[in-house]
Every structure is written in C-alpha cells, then in structure tokens.
N, C-alpha and C positions, 0 to 999 in steps of 0.2 A: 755732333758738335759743329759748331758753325766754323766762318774762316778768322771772326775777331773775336771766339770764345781765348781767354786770355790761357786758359789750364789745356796739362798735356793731356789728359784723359784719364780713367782709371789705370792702375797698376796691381798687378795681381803677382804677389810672391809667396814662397813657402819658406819659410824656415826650415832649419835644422836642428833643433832643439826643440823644448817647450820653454816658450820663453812667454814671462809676463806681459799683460799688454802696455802698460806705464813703461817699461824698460822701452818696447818697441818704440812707440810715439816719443819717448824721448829721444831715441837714438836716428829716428827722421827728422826731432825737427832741428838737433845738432847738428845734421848734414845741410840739411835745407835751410837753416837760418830762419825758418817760418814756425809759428805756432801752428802745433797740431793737435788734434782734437776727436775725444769719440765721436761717431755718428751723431748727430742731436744737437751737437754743444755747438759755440759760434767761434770761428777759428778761420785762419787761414789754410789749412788740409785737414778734411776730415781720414779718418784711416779706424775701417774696424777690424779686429784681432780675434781670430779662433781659433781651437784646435781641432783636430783631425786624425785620425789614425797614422800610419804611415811614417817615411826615414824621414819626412818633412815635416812633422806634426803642428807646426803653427802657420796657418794661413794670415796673411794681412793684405788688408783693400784697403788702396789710399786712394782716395777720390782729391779732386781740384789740385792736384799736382800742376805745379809750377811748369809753363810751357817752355820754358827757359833753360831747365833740368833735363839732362839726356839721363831716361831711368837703369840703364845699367851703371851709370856716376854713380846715382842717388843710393842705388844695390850693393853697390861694390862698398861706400863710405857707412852705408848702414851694418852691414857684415862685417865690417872692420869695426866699430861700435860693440857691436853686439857679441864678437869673437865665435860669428856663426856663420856656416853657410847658408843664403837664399838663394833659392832657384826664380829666375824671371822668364818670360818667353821670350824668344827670339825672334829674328827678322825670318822666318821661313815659313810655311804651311805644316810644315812637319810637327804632327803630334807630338811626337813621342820627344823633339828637341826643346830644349832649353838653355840659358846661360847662367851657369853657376858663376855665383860672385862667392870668392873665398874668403875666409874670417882674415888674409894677408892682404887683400882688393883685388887679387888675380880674378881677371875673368875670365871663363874658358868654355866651351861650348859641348855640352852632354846630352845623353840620350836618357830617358828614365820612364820606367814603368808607369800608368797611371791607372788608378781603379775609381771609378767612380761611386763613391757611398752613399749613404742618406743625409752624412754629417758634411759632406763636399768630398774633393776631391783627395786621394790619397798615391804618395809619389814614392816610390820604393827603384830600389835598384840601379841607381845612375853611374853610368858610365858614360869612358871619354866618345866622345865624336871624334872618330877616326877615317869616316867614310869609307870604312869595310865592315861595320854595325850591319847586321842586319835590318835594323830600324831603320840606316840611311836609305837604302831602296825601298822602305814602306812608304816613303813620303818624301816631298820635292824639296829641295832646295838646299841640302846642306855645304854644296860647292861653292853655289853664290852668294851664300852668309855675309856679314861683314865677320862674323865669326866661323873662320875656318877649322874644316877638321884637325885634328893636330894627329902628328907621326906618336904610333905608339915605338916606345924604344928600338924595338927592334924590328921596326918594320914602315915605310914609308906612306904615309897621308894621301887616299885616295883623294879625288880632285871631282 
C-alpha cells in the first residue's frame, strides 16, 4: 500500500466462538461507526467471515480498515460487542504470539498453538506471555512488544 492509501491495511482475527457473520459486521461497524460489508458489496469496510476448526473457530478479514483506527481498539470494542475473545497479531515476529482482546476489552499478550488446515488456520491452546513460555525463545521479540509479558502470580515476568 502506498503512503496516501487512506486504509490501515487488512486485519486478520480469530474469534472465540462460532459466531454468525451479520452479528460480526455488525459488531465492527458499531465500533468503527462505518458501514461494513461482505466481500462483493459496496461499503465502507469490507470483512469476510469463516469458520475453522479450532479454540478459535471464526476467522474474520476486514479489508479497507480505517487508517485512523489502531486495530487492537477496534479488537478490543468488537470483543466487548460480541462477548467474545479475538485473537489479533502482534507487534513482534514471534509465531506463536498474539494479543487477545477479552470479551471485558482487556488486552493482553499470549502465546497459542497454530496448525495450519485446508479450511485455514486453526489456533488451540493460548496461554499467557510471561517470557518463560517456551514459545518466548522460539521467536524474537516478546520483551520489546508494546505488549509486555505479564508476571504469572507467583512468579515474576521475564523481560
């Protein structure tokens, strides 16, 4: 995308449930205050919805998201919406991390299994980012996050 394309790029989340695709598009364009729309149709964000195996079973792709929207906002107010967790990517190289947005808006930084299907991608297993994950040394950057590991209770938050 160029440097005056006006949109933040695609957005790739998972859900937490099976949830209809009319419920989702509506529960983005209540956050976003924009009309959204299946693939095809003419609208201000497109976003298509499908399901998939997995603790995450509805994937959704919103295309021409609003460059103005930071998308873990947009994750966190749709999760609150929906009364679901979505998983988004994060600011790191690290596969296996992710930022859950909670069905309360909490957002918080996790680790999660991925398998790749025929149907897409299927996400099982997530747990917190504590940077003593195993998964934090498979891959860079979980220190430099804007989302930091967090201390599990009884035990302090590698760095």
């Amino acid at each position: 995308m160029g440097d005056d394309d006006p949109t933040g790029g695609p957005w790739n989340w998972a859900v937490g449930n099976r949830i209809d695709a009319e419920l989702i598009r509506g529960a983005l364009a209540g956050a976003l205050e924009l009309s959204v729309v299946p693939l095809g149709d003419d609208g201000a964000v497109l976003c298509d919805v499908y399901p998939v195996g997995g603790d995450f079973p509805t994937l959704v792709d919103v295309y021409l998201a609003p460059a103005g929207v930071a998308e873990e906002v947009a994750a966190s107010a749709v999760a609150v919406r929906l009364g679901a967790a979505l998983l988004l990517p994060d600011d790191t190289l690290n596969p296996t991390r992710y930022v859950l947005a909670e069905p309360d808006g909490t957002l918080r930084a996790v680790h999660v299994d991925e398998e790749e299907t025929d149907d897409g991608p299927e996400r099982r297993r997530v747990r917190p980012c504590t940077g003593l994950d195993p998964a934090c040394a498979a891959g860079p950057g979980c220190g430099r996050s804007r989302f930091k590991p967090a201390a599990e209770p009884d035990r302090p938050a590698a760095a």
